[in-house]
Each structure stands twice: as structure tokens, then as C-alpha cells.
C-alpha positions as CSV (number, residue, x, y, z in Angstrom):
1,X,4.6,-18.0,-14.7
2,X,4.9,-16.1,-11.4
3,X,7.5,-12.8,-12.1
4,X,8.6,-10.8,-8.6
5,X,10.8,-8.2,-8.4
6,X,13.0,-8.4,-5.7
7,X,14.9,-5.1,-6.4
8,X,18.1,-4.0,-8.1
9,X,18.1,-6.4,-11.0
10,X,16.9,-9.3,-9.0
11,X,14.1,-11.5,-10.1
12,X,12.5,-14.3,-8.9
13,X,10.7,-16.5,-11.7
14,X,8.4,-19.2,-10.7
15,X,6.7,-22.3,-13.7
16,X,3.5,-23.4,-13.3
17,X,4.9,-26.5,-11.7
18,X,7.0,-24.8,-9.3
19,X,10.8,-24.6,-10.8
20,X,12.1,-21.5,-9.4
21,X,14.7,-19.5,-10.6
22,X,16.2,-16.7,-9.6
23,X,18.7,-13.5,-11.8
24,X,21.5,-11.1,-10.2
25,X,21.2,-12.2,-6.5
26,X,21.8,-8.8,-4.5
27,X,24.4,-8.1,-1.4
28,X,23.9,-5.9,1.1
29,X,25.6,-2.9,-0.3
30,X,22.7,-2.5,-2.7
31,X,20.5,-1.1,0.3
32,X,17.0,-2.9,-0.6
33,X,15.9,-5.5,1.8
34,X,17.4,-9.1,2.1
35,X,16.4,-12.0,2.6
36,X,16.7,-15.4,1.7
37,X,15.1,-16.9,-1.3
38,X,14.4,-20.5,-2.5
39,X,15.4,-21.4,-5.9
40,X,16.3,-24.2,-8.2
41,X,18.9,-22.4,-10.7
42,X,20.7,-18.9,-10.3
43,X,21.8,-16.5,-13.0
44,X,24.4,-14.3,-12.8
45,X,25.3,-11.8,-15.3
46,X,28.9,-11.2,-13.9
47,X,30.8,-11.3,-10.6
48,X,30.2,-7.9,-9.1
49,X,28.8,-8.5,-5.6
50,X,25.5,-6.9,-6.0
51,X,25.0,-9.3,-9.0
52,X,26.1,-12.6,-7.6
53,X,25.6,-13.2,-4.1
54,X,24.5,-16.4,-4.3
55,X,25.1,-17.1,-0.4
56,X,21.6,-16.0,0.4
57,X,19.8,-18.7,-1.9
58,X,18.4,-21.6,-0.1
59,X,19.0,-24.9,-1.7
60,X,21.2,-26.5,-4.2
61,X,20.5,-24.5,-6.7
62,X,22.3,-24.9,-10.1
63,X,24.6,-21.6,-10.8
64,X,24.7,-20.1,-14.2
65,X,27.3,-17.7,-14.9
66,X,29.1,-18.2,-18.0
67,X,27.8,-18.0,-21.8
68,X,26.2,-21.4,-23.1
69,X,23.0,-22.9,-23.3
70,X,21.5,-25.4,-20.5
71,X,18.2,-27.4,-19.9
72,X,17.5,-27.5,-16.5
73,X,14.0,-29.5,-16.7
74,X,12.1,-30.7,-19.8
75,X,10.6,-27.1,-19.8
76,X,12.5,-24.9,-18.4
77,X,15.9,-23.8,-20.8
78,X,18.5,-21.0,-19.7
79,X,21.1,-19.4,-22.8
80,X,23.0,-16.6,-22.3
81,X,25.6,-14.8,-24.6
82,X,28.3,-12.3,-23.6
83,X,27.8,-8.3,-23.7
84,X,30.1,-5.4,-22.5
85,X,29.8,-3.9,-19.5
86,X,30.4,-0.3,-20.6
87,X,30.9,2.1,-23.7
88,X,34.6,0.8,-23.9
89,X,35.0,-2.8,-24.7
90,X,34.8,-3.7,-21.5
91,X,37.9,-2.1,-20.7
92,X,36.2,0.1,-17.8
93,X,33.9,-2.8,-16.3
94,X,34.4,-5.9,-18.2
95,X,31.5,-8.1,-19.3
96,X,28.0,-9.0,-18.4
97,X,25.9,-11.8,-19.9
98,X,22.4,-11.3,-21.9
99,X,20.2,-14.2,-20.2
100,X,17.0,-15.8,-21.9
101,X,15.1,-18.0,-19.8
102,X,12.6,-20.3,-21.5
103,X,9.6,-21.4,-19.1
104,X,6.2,-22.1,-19.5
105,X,6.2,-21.6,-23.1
106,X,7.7,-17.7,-22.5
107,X,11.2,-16.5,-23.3
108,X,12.5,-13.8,-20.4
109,X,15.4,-12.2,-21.3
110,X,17.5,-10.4,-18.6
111,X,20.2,-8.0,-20.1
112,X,22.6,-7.9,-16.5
113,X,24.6,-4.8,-16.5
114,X,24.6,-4.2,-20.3
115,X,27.0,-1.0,-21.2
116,X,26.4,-0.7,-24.4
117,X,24.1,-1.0,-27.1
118,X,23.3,-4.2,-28.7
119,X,25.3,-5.9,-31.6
120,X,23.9,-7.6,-34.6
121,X,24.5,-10.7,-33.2
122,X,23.2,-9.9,-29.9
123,X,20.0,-8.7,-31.3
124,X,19.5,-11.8,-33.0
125,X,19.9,-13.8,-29.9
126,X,17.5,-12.0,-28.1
127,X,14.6,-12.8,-30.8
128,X,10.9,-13.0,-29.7
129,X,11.0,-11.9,-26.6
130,X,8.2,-12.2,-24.4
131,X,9.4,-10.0,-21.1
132,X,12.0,-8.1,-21.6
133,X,14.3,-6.8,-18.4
134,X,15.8,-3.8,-18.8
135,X,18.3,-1.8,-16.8
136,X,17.4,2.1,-17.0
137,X,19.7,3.8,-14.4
138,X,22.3,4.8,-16.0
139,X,26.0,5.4,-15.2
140,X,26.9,1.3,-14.6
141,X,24.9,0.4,-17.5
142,X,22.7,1.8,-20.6
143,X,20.8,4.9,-19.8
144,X,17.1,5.8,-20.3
145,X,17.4,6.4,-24.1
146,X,19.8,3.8,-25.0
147,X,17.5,1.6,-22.6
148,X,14.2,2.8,-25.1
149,X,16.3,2.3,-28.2
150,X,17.2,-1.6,-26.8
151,X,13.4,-1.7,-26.2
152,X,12.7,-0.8,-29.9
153,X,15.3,-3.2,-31.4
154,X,14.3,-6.5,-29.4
155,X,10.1,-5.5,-30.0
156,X,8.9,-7.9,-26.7
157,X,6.0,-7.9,-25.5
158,X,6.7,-7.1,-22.2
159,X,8.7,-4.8,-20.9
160,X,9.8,-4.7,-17.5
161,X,12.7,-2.1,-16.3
162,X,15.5,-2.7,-13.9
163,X,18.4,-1.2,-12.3
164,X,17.4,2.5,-11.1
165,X,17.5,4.6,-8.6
166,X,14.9,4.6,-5.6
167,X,15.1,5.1,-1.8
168,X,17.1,2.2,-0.8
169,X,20.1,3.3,-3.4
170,X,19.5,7.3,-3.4
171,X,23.0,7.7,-2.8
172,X,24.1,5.9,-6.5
173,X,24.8,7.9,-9.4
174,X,21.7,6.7,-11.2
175,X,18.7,7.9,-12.7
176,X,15.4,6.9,-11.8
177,X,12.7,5.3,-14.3
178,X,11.0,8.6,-15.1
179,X,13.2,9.3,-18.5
180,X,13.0,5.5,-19.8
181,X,9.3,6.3,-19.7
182,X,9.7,9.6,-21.4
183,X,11.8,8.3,-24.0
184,X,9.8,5.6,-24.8
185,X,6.6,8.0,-24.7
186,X,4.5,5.9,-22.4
187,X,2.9,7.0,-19.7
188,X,4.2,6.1,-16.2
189,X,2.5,2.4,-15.5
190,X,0.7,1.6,-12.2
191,X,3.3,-0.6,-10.0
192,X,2.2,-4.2,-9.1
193,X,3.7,-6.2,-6.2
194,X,3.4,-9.6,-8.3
195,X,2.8,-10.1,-12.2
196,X,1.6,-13.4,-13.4
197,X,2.1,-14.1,-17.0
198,X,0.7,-17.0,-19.3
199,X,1.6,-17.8,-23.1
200,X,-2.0,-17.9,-23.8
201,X,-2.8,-14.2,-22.7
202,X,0.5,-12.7,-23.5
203,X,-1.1,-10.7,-26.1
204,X,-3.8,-8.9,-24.5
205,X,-1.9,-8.3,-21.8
206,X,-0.7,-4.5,-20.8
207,X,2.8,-4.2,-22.3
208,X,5.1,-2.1,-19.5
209,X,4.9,-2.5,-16.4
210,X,6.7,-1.6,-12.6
211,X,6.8,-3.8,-9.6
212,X,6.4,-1.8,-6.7
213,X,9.6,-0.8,-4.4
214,X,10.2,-3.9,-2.0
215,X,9.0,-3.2,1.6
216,X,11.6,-3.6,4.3
């Protein structure tokens, strides 16, 4: 599996045989770069617009927006559950949905705009996960200790953060990724522009890692 990050929480995750999906498509009121992108099935964690713009996807892709569970090929399987938005019930922000993608053997979970911290039922959901996507920021979602705790409670093997500040969204009330590291007590990883991950060396892999800052 091919993993690029696009910015904001917006992935682009690519089989060995080519299905493409993309999470959390972007508008322009985000700042970082856009551009069209190819894909075969969108998620979308909820309907604020720099979480669902789907109009910049190329293709018929297949939407994904509510809770359920759907197979899209014979190897490729997207479920998602429902999670607040804030520390309130929802009552500030409303929901978001925790997304698990299944694909080449891996299971990628994408945690939208989650507010809070996780429930028991949530936590079994999200059960051996592989790459974990994290927002850190902050202020529209958990912050960098809640985001370490979530880390500690789902035990992936990958962890990827999401959702912070940088130069195209200085203006936002967000943190950048320096405190998730520090409260996870891990060093600062070296950013990559592209991350390629396989079942078989999953393990032996490095387990965090950045993507670096899209280039305009």
C-alpha cells in the first residue's frame, strides 16, 4: 500500500492493484495546495467543508459518509462508527466518524475530527490497527495528550499524525505536532514525501512517522 499525505486530514491510499481511496477531501479555506485527485471511494468523517469536498475528486468515486460497514472490491473493506466532535456530546460540533480501511491485508484507521476521548466500544472497534491517523492540533479535535493517550489505547503499529498547524493554516488556533511528540516521548521523526507499507514488513518497520508539508 501506497500512503500520501495530502494535508489537513487528507490521505490518499493506493492497493497493490491500484484501488485508490481517498479520507477528508480538503476545500480551499484550509490554505494547503489543491488539486484534483483520482480515486475510487471517498471517506468523509462529517460535513464540515474542509472535511468533505468531494467536488475536487476525479471519477465516480463511491462516497462514504455515514456509519456502516461496505466492501468495495474483494480486498479492499471500509467500516466506520460514530464519535463526537467535541468534549460536549456533540453539542458544540456534532459528530465525526472513526474510519477503518482494510487493504492489502492492513487495517488504516482514520479518527476524522475526534473531540473526545475514545469509548469502550469505540476502542474495541478500532482493534489491531496497523496505521493509525491521528489528529494532534488541538482546539477542533483532541489535543496532543489526549492524541498520545488515544495512541496508547489503540497500540498500532503505525502511527501517523494529522490535523495541525503548519504554514498554510498558521492563522488556526492549533498546535503544531511538537507536543504529540513530547507526550508520547519520541523523538521528532524524519518527514517522508511518500510511505509505502506491506503486511509482510509491517513489523520491522519504523513505528511514527510525518509526511512532509505539501509543496505548492
Amino acid at each position: 500500500m501506497l500512503l500520501q499525505w495530502n494535508g489537513h486530514s487528507e490521505f490518499l491510499l493506493e492497493s497493490a492493484d491500484g484501488y485508490r481511496v481517498l479520507t477528508d477531501p480538503f476545500d480551499d479555506h484550509v490554505g494547503y495546495p489543491m488539486r484534483k485527485v483520482r480515486a475510487d471511494a471517498v471517506t468523509v468523517s462529517h460535513g464540515h467543508g474542509d472535511h468533505s469536498y468531494t467536488q475536487k475528486v476525479m471519477g465516480n468515486p463511491m462516497i462514504l459518509s455515514a456509519p456502516g460497514r461496505t466492501r468495495l472490491t474483494p480486498d479492499v473493506e471500509i467500516s466506520a462508527v460514530s464519535a463526537f466532535h467535541d468534549d460536549a456530546e456533540g453539542a458544540k460540533r456534532g459528530n465525526t466518524l472513526l474510519t477503518v480501511i482494510e487493504m492489502d491485508g492492513l487495517r488504516i484507521a482514520h479518527l476524522g475530527d475526534l473531540g473526545t476521548t475514545l469509548s469502550g466500544e469505540q476502542k474495541a472497534f478500532l482493534h489491531e490497527i496497523d496505521v493509525l491517523l491521528v489528529p494532534v492540533g488541538g482546539f477542533y479535535t483532541i489535543d496532543a495528550a489526549q492524541a498520545a493517550q488515544t495512541v496508547r489505547d489503540i497500540s498500532p503499529k503505525v502511527v501517523i499524525p494529522m490535523h495541525y498547524k503548519t504554514r498554510y493554516n498558521s492563522g488556526w488556533p492549533i498546535s503544531d505536532d511538537a507536543p504529540f511528540w513530547a507526550a508520547l516521548g519520541v523523538p521528532v521523526p524524519e518527514k517522508t514525501p511518500l510511505l509505502r507499507i506491506t503486511k509482510e514488513d509491517i513489523g520491522c518497520c519504523r513505528p511514527f512517522y510525518m509526511f512532509e508539508v505539501p509543496q505548492a
